[in-house]
ZAMARGU-4260 file (C-alpha; in steps of 0.2 Angstrom, whole numbers, plus 5000, padded with zeros to 4 digits):
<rodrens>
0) 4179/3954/4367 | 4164/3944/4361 | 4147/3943/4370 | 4144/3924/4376 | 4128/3923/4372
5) 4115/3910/4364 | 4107/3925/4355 | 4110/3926/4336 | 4116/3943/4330 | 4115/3951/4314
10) 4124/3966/4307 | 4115/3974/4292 | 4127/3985/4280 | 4120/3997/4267 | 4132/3997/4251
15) 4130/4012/4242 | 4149/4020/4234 | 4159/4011/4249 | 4168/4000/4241 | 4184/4009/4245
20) 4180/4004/4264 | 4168/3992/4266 | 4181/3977/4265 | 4188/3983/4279 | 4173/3984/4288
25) 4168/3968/4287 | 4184/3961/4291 | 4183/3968/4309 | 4165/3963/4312 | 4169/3950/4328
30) 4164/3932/4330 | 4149/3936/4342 | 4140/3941/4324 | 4132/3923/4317 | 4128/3933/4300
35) 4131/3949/4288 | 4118/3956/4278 | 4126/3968/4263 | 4114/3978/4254 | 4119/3984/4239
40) 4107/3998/4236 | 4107/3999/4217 | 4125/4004/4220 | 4134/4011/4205 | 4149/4007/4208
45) 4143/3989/4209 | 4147/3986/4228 | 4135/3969/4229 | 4146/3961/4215 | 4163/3970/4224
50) 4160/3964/4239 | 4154/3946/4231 | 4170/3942/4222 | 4184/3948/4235 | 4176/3945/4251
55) 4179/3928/4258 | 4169/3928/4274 | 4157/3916/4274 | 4145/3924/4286 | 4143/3939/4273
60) 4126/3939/4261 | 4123/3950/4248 | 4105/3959/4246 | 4103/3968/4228 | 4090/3982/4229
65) 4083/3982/4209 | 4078/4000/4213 | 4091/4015/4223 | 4077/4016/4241 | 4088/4027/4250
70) 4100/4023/4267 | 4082/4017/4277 | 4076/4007/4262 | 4093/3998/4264 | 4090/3994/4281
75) 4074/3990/4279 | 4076/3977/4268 | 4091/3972/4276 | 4079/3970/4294 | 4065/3959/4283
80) 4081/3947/4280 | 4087/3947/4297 | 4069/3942/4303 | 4067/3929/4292 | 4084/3921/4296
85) 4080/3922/4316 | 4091/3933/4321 | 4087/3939/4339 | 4097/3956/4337 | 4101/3966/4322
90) 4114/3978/4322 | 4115/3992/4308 | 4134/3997/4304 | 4137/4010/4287 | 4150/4003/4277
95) 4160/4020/4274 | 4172/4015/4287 | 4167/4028/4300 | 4160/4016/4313 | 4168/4005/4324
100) 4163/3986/4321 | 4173/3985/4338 | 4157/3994/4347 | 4146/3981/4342 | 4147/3972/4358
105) 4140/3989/4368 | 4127/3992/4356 | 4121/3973/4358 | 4123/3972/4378 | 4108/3984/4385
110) 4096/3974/4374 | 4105/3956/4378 | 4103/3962/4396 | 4086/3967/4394 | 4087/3987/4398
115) 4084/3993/4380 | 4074/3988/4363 | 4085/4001/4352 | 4101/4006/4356 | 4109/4022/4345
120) 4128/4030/4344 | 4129/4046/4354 | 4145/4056/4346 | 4141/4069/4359 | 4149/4062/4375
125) 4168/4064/4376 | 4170/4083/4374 | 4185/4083/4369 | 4181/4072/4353 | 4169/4085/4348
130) 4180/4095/4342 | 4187/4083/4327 | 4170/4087/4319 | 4165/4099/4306 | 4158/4114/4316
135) 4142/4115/4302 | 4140/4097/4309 | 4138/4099/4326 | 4129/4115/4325 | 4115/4106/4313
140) 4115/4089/4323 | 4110/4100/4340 | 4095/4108/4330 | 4092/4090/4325 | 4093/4082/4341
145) 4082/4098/4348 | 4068/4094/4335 | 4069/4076/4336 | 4066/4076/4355 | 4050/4086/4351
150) 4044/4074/4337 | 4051/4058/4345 | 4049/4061/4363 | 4066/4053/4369 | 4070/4069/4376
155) 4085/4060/4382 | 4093/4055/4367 | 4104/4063/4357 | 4113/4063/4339 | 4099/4059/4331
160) 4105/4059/4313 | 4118/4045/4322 | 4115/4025/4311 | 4125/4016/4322 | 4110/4008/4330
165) 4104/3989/4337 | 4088/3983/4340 | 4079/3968/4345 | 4069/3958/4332 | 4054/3956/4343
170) 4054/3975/4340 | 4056/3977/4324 | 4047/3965/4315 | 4032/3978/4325 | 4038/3992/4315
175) 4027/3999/4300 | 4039/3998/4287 | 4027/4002/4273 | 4026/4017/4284 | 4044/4022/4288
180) 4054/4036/4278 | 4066/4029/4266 | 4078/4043/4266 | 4087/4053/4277 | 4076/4056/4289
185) 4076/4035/4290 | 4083/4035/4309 | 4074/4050/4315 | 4057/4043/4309 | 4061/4026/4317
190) 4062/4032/4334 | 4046/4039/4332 | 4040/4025/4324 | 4047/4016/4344 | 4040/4028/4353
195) 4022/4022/4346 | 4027/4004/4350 | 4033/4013/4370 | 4049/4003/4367 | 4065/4008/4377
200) 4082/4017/4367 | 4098/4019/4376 | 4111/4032/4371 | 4129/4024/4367 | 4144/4032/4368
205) 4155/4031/4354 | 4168/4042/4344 | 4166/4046/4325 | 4179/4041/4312 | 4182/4055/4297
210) 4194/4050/4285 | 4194/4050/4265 | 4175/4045/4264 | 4163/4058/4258 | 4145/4057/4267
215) 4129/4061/4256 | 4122/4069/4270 | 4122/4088/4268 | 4111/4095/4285 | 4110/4114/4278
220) 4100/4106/4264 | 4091/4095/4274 | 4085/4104/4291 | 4070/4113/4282 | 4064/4096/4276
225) 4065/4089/4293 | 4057/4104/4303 | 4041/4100/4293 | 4044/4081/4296 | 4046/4083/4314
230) 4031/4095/4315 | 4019/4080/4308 | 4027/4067/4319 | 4025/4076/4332 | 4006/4078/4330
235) 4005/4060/4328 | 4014/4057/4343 | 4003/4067/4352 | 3987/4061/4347 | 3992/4042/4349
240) 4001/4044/4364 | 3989/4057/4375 | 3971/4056/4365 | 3968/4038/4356 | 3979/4026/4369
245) 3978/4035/4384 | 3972/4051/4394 | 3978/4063/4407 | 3976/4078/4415 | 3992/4081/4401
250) 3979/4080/4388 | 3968/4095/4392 | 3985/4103/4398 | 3991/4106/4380 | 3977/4112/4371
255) 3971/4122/4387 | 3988/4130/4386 | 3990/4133/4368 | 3971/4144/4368 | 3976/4154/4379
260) 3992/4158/4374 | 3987/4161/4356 | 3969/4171/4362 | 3981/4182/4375 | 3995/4186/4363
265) 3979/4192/4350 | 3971/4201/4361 | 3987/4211/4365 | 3994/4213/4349 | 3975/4220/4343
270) 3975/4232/4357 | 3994/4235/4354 | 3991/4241/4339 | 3973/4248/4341 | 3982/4260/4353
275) 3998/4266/4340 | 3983/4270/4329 | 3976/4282/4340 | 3993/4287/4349 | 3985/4282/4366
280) 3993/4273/4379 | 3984/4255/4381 | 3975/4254/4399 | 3982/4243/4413 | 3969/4233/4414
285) 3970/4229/4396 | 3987/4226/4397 | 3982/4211/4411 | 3970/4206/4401 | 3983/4200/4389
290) 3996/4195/4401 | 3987/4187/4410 | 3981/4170/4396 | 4000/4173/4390 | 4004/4169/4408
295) 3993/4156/4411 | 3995/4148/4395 | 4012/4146/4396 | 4014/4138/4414 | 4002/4126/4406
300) 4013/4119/4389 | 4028/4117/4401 | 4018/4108/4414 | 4013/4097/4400 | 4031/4095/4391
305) 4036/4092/4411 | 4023/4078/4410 | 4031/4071/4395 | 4048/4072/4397 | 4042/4060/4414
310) 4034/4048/4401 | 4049/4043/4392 | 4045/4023/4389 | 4057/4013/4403 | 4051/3994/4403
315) 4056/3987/4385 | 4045/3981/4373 | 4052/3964/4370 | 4051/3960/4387 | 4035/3963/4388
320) 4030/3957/4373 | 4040/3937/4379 | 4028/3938/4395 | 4013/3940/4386 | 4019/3928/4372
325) 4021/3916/4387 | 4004/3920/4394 | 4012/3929/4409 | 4008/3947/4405 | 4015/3959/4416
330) 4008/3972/4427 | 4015/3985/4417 | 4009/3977/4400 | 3992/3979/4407 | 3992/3997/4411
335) 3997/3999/4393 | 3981/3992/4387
</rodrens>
């Protein structure tokens, strides 16, 4: 059913080989969409120009990249356009057919309502389902969605590598695009990216739709890449979050933690093999030694991923940012600054 609802919402559609399906996607985009931004992304099967000549809805635009930028560049540009034409939500659907327009109601409620900045498809929550994809899939989006947790820290998100996604424009027009990953690792990199703005993401359940499309996405090639990407985000993440915006006692926690866990395990590992060497056995008190900072060290790293699983963001962005637009910051807003 449509949302009644004064917002405007915008659905942005990247075009790149779906021509076989993108039609058909666009025809069962609901009348609560106002507007539909295509972007053909240097397409070669020409899906700006296909979609120009046989599709008749009038809310339909078509955005030519000059230049191939990748799924996120598609988006990208597809978000500046949804800014400028006021949109208050833009909603971001693949045109291979294996996303239900029907769900864009769902995506579009938490934020209409006020719970959430960014909402993402979850494929991962009807069980049964599950098993209608490729088991390389769902082995490499759980590593993904591990990694991403780290990196991102939603630590309850899941799906990572999932584009089905909404977001407020107050949000997004916040975002570093300059700054965003083009590529695959496009949604992955944007909930970083939110995380830095504190802004809220809600998990929607949705199933996945396989049929003759071929995705471009290939996560065995792709995981090393990320683990490296992740590792930097989650650096950035935790020098923003814990050192340059704020401080708590989670901030001495983790690099307390990290000493002595790296100074125990070398001490051991020197005495270790110190004593093959000499075909001695290594004294208690050395062994406590090292067992001891290994201890410690370690009940400190999960007191701090404790604190930051706590610190997951909760009072939208948006909202926040309407208050203080209004002159009416909140309390919340205030503790943020």
């Amino acid at each position: 059913m449509p949302i009644k609802t004064e917002l405007t919402i915008a659905v942005v559609i990247p075009c790149y080989r779906v021509t076989n399906h993108v039609l058909n996607v666009i025809e069962k985009i609901g009348a609560e969409v106002s507007v539909i931004f295509a972007v053909d992304d240097c397409c070669p099967d020409g899906s700006g120009e296909f979609i120009s000549k046989n599709c008749i809805d009038p809310r339909v635009l078509v955005i030519r990249n000059q230049q191939n930028q990748g799924v996120g560049g598609a988006v990208l540009t597809g978000y500046r356009a949804a800014i400028e034409s006021g949109a208050d939500v833009i909603v971001k659907v693949d045109g291979d057919g294996q996303m239900d327009p029907s769900l864009i109601p769902a995506f579009v409620a938490p934020i209409i309502a006020g719970d959430a900045d960014y909402t993402k498809g979850n494929r991962f929550f009807d069980l049964e389902k599950i098993r209608a994809m490729p088991k390389v899939r769902i082995f490499g989006n759980a590593v993904l969605s591990f990694m991403t947790k780290f990196s991102s820290g939603y630590w309850d998100l899941f799906d990572p590598t999932n584009g089905y996604t909404a977001i407020h424009t107050d949000v997004a027009r916040h975002l570093p695009f300059e700054k965003i990953s083009r590529r695959y690792f496009f949604e992955t990199d944007i909930l970083f990216r939110l995380n830095t703005l504190r802004a809220v993401v809600v998990d929607v359940p949705m199933d996945a739709i396989y049929g003759d499309e071929v995705s471009n996405l290939k996560i065995s090639r792709i995981v090393g890449e990320f683990f490296f990407k992740h590792i930097r985000n989650f650096g950035k993440r935790i020098f923003y979050n814990y050192y340059l915006r704020d401080m708590s006692l989670a901030s001495i926690e983790l690099p307390m933690g990290v000493l002595l866990l790296i100074s125990g395990s070398g001490y051991g590992v020197y005495h270790w093999i110190n004593s093959l060497q000499k075909g001695v056995t290594t004294p208690a008190g050395t062994v406590m030694l090292a067992a001891l900072p290994i201890l410690m060290g370690t009940q400190l790293i999960l007191a701090f991923l404790g604190y930051d699983i706590a610190n997951v963001p909760r009072r939208p962005f948006h909202k926040m940012r309407r208050n203080s637009n209004n002159n009416q910051p909140l309390l919340g807003e205030l503790d943020e600054k």
